[in-house]
C-alpha positions as CSV (number, residue, x, y, z in Angstrom):
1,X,123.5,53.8,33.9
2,X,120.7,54.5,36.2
3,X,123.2,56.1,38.4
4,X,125.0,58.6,35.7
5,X,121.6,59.9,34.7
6,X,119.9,60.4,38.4
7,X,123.5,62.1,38.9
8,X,122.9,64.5,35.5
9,X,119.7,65.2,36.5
10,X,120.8,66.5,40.0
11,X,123.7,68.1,38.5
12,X,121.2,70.4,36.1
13,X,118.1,70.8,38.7
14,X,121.3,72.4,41.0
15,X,122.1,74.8,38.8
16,X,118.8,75.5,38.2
17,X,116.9,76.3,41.7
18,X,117.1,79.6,43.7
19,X,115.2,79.4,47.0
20,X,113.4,82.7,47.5
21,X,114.5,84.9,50.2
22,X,112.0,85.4,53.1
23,X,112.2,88.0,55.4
24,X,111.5,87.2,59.3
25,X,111.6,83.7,59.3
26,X,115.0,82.7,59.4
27,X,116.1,82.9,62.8
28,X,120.2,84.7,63.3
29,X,122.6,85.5,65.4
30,X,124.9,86.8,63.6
31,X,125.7,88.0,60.2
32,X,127.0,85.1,59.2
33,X,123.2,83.1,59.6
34,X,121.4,85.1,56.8
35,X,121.8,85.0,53.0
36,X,123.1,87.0,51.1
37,X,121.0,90.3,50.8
38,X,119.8,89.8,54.2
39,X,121.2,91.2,57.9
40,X,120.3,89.9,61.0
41,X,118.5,92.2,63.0
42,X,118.5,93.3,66.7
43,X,115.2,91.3,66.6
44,X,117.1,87.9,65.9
45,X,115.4,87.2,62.9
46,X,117.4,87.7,59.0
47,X,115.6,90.3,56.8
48,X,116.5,92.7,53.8
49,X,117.8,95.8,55.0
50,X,115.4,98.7,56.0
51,X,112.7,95.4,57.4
52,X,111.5,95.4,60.7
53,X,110.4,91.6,62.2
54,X,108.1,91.9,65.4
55,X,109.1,89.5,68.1
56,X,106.9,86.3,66.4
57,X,109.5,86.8,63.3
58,X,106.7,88.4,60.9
59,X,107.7,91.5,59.1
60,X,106.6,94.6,61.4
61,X,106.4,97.0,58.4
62,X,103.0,94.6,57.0
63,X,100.0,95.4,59.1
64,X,98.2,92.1,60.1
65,X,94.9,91.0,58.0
66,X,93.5,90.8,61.0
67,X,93.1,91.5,64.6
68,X,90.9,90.2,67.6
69,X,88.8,92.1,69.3
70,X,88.2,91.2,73.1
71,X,84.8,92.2,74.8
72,X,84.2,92.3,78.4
73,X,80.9,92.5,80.1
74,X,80.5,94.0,83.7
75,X,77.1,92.8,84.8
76,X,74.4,91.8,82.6
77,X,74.4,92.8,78.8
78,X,75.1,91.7,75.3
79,X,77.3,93.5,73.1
80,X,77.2,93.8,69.5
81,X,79.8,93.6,67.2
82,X,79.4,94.5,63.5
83,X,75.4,93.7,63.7
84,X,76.7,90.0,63.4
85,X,78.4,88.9,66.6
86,X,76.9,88.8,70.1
87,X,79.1,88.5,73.2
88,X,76.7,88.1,76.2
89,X,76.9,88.0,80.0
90,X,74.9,85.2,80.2
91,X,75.5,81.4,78.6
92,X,79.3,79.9,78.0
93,X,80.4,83.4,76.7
94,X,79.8,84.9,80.7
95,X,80.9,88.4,78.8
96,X,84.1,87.3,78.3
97,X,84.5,87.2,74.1
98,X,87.2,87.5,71.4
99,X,86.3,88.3,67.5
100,X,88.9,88.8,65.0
101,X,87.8,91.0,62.3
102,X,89.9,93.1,59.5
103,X,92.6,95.4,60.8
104,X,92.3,99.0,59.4
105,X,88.3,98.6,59.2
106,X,85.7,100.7,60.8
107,X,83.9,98.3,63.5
108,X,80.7,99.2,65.1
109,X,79.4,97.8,68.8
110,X,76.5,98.0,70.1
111,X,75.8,97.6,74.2
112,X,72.3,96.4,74.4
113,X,70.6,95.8,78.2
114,X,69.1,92.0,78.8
115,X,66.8,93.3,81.6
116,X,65.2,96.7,82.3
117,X,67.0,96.5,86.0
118,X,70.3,96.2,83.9
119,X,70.7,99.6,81.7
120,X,74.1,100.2,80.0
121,X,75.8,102.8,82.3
122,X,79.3,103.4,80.4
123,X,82.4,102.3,78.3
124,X,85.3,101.7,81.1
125,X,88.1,100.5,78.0
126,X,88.2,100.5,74.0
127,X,85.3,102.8,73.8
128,X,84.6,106.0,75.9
129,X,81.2,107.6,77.3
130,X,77.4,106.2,78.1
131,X,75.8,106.2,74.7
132,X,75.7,102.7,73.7
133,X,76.8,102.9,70.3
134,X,80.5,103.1,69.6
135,X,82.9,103.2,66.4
136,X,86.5,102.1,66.3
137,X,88.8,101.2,63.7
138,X,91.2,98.8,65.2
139,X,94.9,98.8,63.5
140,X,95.7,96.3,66.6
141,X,94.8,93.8,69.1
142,X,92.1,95.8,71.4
143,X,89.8,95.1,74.5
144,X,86.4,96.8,74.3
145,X,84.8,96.5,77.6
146,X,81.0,97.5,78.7
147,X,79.6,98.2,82.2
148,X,76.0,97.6,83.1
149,X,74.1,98.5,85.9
């Protein structure tokens, strides 16, 4: 008896589920790996038709949440990142730092001098020019790096 109704029950809960369809994570090679609805893409992944996956399988048509921000100091320096984060030459950092911080966003950084005998001199990548403020809105992954005297 306890059979026939485990059996009934699996019988109904069948007829009853429909896994959702997820674009970029079901890895194809053909046609004949994706559901129904979906194609497999040059990319190798099975998505809807008209959706891009990026080479980690995630849908290239989303922008991420996030991104990192790399900083690299030449020489000694800090810089500052949204008034919150400090990367500095000196310490475990040695100017080599990565934040992640919301993609699409305005970010501020700031190149600050530890010594007197150390001014900022310039942006050499990220950021152009010797003023030591600098704006960016980063839709991507980006290196921002400083060069002191």
């Amino acid at each position: 008896m306890e059979l026939l109704s485990r059996l009934v029950l699996a019988v109904v809960l069948t007829g009853c589920y429909t896994p959702d369809l997820r674009d970029c994570v079901v890895k194809c090679t053909a046609q004949t790996g994706c559901a129904d609805g979906e194609a497999c893409g040059a990319d190798g992944f099975c998505a809807a038709p008209g959706v891009t996956c990026n080479s980690e399988g995630a849908d290239a048509s989303v922008p991420p949440a996030t991104v990192s921000i790399h900083i690299m100091i030449m020489s000694k320096g800090n810089v500052i990142l949204n008034n919150t984060m400090t990367c500095s030459s000196d310490g475990v950092q040695n100017g080599n730092c990565t934040y992640n911080v919301p993609a699409h966003q305005a970010a501020t950084v700031f190149a600050m001098a530890e010594q007197l005998s150390h001014p900022f001199m310039m942006w050499t990548a990220g950021c152009s020019g010797a003023l030591p403020q600098c704006n960016v809105t980063p839709t991507a992954n980006m290196t921002i790096s400083a060069m002191f005297k």
